[in-house]
N, C-alpha and C positions, 0 to 999 in steps of 0.2 A: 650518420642519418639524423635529419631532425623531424622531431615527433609532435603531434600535437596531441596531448591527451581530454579528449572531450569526456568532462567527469558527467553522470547524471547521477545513477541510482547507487553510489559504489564508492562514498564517501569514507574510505577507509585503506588503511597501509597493510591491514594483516589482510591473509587471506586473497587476494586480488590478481587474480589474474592479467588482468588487462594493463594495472601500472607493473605486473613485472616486465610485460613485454613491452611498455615504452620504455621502463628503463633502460632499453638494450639500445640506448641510442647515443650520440653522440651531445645532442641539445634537446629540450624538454620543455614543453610548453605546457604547463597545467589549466584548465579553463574549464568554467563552469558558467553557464547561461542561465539570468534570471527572463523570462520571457513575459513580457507584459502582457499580453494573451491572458495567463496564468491568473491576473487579477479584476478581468472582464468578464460579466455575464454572457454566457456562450446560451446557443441556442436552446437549451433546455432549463434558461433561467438562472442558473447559478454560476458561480466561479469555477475557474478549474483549481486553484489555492486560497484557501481559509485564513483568519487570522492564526488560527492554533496552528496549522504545518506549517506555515509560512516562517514563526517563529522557533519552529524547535528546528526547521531546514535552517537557518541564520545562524543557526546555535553548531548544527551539523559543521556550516564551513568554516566556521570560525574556529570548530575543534581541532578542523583537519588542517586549518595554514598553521596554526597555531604548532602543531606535529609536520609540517612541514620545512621549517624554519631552520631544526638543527641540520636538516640535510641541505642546506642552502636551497629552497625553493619556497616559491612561494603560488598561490592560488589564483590566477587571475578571473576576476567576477566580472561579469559583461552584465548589462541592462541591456536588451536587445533581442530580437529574435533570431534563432539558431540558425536557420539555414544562411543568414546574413552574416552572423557575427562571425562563425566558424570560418565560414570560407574569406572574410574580409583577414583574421587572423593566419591562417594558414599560406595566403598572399602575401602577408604581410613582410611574414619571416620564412618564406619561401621554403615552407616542409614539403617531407618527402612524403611522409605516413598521418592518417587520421586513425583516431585509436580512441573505441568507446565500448558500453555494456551493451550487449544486445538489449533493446526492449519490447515487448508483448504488443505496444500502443503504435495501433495504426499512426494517430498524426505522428508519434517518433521514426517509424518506418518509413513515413514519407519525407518526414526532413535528410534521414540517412540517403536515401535515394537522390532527392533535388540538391544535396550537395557533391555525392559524387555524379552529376551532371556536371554542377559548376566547375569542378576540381579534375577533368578528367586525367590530368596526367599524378594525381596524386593516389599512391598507396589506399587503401580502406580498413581498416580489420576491427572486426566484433566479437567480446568473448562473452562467455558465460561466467559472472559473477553474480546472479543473483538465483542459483538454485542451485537445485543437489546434483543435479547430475548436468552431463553435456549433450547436445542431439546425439553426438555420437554413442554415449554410454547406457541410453535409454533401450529400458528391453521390448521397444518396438518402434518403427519407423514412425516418424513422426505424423505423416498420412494415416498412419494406422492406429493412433491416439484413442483408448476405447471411450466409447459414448457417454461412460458414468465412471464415477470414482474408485467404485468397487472393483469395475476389471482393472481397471489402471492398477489399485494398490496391491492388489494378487499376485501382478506380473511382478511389478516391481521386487514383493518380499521373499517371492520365488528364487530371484538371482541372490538370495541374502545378502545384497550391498545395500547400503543407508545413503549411499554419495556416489560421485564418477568414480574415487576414490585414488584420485589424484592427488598429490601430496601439495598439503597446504603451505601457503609459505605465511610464516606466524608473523613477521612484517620486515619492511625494509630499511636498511640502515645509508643508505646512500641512492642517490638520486644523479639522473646529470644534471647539469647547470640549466638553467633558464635562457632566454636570451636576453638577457637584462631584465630590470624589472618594469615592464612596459603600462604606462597605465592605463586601469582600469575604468570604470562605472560605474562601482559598485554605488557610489552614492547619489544614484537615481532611483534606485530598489525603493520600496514602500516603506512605511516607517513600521517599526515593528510595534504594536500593540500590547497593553498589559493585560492579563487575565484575570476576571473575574473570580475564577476560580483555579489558580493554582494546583496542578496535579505532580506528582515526581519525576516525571518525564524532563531530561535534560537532553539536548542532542550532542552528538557527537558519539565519535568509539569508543573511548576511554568509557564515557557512561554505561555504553551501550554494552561492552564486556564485563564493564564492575555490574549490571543488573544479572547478565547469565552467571559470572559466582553468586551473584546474594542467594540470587533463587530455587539454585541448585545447593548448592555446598554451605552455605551460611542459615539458610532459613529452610532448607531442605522442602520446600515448597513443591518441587516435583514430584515426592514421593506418596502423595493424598491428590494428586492434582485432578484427576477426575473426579472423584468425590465434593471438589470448591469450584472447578472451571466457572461454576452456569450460576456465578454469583454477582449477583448486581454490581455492586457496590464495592471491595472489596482487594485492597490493594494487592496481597499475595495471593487472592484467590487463584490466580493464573498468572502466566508469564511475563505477562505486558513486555513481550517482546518485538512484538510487531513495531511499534515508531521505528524503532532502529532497522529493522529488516526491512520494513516498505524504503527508504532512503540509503540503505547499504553501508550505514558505517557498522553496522553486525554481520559476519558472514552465517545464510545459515547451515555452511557445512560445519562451520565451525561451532554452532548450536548443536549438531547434528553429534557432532565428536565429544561436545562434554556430556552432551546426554549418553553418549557410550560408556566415558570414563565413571561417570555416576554411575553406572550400571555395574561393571566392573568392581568399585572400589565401596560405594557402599547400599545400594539396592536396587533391584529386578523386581519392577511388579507391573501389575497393570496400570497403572497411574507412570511409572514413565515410558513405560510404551506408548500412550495416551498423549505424550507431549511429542513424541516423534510422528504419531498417527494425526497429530493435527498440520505438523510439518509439511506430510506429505501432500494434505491435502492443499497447502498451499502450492507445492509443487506442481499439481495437476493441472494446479489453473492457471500457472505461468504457462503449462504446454498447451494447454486447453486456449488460451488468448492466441501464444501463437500459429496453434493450427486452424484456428477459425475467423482471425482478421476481423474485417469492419461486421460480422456476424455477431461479434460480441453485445455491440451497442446496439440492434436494429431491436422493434419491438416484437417483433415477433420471432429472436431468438434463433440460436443454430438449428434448433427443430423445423423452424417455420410453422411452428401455432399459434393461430390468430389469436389471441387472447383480449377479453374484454377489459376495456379501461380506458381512459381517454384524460384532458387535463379541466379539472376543475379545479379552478382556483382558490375560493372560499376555503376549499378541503384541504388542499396544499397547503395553504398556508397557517390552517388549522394544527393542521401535521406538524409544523417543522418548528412552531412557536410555541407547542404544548400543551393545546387549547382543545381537544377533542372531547370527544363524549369515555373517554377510556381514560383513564386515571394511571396505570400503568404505562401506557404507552407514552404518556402527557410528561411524566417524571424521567424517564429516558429520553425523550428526546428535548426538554430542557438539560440536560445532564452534556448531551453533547454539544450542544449552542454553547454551554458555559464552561467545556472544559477542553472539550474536540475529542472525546473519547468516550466509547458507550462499550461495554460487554458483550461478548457474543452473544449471549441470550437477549440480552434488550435486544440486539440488532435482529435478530431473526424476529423479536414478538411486534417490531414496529415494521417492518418491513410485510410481514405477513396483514397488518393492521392496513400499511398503505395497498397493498393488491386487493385483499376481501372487502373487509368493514369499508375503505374509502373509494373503490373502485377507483384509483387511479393508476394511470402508466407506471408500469413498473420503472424504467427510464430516469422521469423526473427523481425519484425516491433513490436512482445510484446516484445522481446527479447532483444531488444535494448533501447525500454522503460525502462524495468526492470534495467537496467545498470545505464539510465539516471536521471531517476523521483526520488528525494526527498521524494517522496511521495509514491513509491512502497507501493504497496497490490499484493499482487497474486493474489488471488479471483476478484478486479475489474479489475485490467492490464491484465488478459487473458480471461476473461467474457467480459468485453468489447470488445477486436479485434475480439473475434468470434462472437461477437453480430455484428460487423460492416463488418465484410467478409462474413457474411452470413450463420455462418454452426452455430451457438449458438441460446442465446434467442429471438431471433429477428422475431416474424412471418411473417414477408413483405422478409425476404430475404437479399440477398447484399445490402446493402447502399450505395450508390454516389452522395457524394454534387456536384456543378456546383461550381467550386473553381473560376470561372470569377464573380459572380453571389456574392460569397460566403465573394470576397477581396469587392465592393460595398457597400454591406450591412453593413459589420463589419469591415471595415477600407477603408473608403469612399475619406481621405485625402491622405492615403498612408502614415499616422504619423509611422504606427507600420512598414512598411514595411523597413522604410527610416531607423527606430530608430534601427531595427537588419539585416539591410545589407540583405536585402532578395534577391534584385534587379544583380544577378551574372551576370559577364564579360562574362563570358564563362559557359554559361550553359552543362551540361552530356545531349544530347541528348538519347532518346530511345534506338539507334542500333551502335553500333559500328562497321567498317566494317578493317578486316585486311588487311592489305595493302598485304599482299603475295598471290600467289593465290593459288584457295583449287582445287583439295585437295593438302594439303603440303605434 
């Protein structure tokens, strides 16, 4: 049998379902697609890839040819858009099987579909490599997905599994052959950008595994981790496990398992419960994306509540440049312009800043996440904003922190504010008023 394996979210050897099942083949095509889409303002203004992901994904594939190499394979990089390149490749070398990760994102669903249109006499198959569990292991039909987080995680700790609980495979030591080594494109990709600010974030799995020892077993960082999570600033505050998991050279069962063995071998408490309990919440919103489809993005949410907000621009651009009338929110979201990573507490105080204080579309504010964040997910970057504007999993409603309330509690000194220039000259006021008179 020959395989094509379309890599996306699943940049890794350990743990993988879907490369053990093309390994079952005779010849082997590995292929991963850079989509220039990716680097375009899309209709809500922003890119769909950032300088910062852009670069730690570059770093991703260049981990995994790099570990692909002793099994004699190698990585084939397209420049190109998917639904063309795949099917031009799979033509090429006259495979039998398409073999990828399932993914949450509409436009992905739609490419999986317009190629097996193209491809009708070719094989399809989709696994689950980026969560804990499988459709099939979940303790309820997928249609039956509950409305809010809280029933979701009850059922779940009910069945006391953490995962499908499938046995992982820790990684593979042979591969079949390629079909030669056919060339690529890669060198039409964008050029990768230096950063202002340098953070530890390295891509790839090797990294991605050596940060879940530091942070468990070396620095023992999970065992206070609720007590640091909701710290600005603050490298082992929390896990900084996300880059790796949004892109899939970290498995998170395999997160999922050391946080057991930690349990196990040197402590139980609420603080690593607390790193499995944020787990799941990622989990929820991988099912939560794919039981609610293009509902995800609309503005008025899987609820269908109309919510006030609309696009002003002055304010947008106030928001995302740091320039508000709120000094905390200003130093977070400078923080992620210059490093492509903000804390879950910045994200929820700025995000609640853009729905209330600025009254704009909840929408634009994923939208620019998505452009910004290292760590992009689809499933938690737009689960989240409509859990926080009100029209998603949220059964209380709109959320609004008290951001005076907010800078106090969690930056008391004003260290974090001072350290990313939160404090602007000239703040963007709410209203703009034009100087001509109306009507013009």
């Amino acid at each position: 049998m020959k395989t094509l394996y379309w890599m996306t979210r699943d940049l890794r050897l350990h743990d993988n379902p879907a490369m053990l099942a093309a390994s079952q083949s005779d010849m082997l095509l590995l292929a991963y697609v850079v989509d220039p889409r990716w680097f375009r303002p899309g209709p809500l203004q922003c890119r769909a890839m950032g300088d910062h992901r852009w670069r730690f994904l570059w770093q991703s594939l260049m981990a995994l040819e790099k570990s692909l190499r002793p099994m004699g394979q190698r990585l084939h990089i397209a420049y190109g858009e998917p639904e063309t390149v795949i099917a031009d490749l799979a033509q090429q070398y006259s495979v039998d099987r398409v073999v990828r990760t399932r993914q949450p994102g509409t436009e992905e669903a739609g490419q999986w579909q317009t190629l097996q249109t193209r491809l009708p006499k070719v094989v399809f198959q989709q696994f689950e490599t980026h969560s804990l569990f499988t459709e099939g292991t979940l303790p309820m039909a997928l249609a039956d997905l509950p409305g809010t987080f809280s029933q979701f995680r009850k059922q779940v700790e009910k069945t006391g599994q953490r995962h499908s609980g499938a046995i992982r495979i820790r990684t593979l030591t042979a591969l079949p052959p390629p079909p030669g080594f056919p060339e690529d494109t890669r060198g039409l990709c964008p050029a990768i950008a230096d950063p202002r600010h340098p953070l530890q974030f390295r891509g790839g799995e090797d990294a991605g595994l050596a940060r879940l020892n530091e942070f468990l077993f070396e620095n023992h960082g999970i065992a206070d981790y609720k007590q640091t999570r909701n710290a600005l600033d603050t490298w082992d505050a929390s896990s900084k496990f996300s880059p790796w998991l949004a892109n899939g050279s970290l498995s998170v069962k395999e997160v999922a398992e050391t946080i057991d063995e930690y349990e196990r071998t040197e402590t139980s408490n609420e603080s690593t419960y607390w790193l499995w309990f944020e787990l799941l919440w990622r989990e929820y919103y991988y099912w939560y994306a794919l039981k609610h489809g293009a509902n995800l993005f609309r503005r008025d949410g899987v609820q269908g509540k109309r919510r006030n907000g609309t696009f002003y621009g002055h304010r947008f651009m106030a928001w995302t440049q740091g320039n508000t009338e709120y000094p905390l929110v200003n130093a977070a979201m400078n923080q992620l312009r210059e490093t492509g990573y903000m804390s879950n507490r910045g994200r929820q105080l700025v995000a609640s800043c853009f729905v209330n204080e600025l009254e704009l579309d909840w929408r634009y504010g994923a939208a620019w996440f998505q452009e910004q964040l290292i760590d992009y997910d689809v499933a938690s970057n737009w689960g989240n904003w409509q859990y926080l504007a009100g029209v998603g999993a949220d059964p209380r409603g709109l959320r609004q922190f008290n951001l005076k309330k907010q800078a106090e509690q969690y930056d008391p000194d004003g260290e974090f504010v001072a350290r990313w220039n939160g404090k602007s000259d000239q703040p963007v006021g709410l209203h703009l008023v034009d100087a001509a008179d109306w009507p013009v």
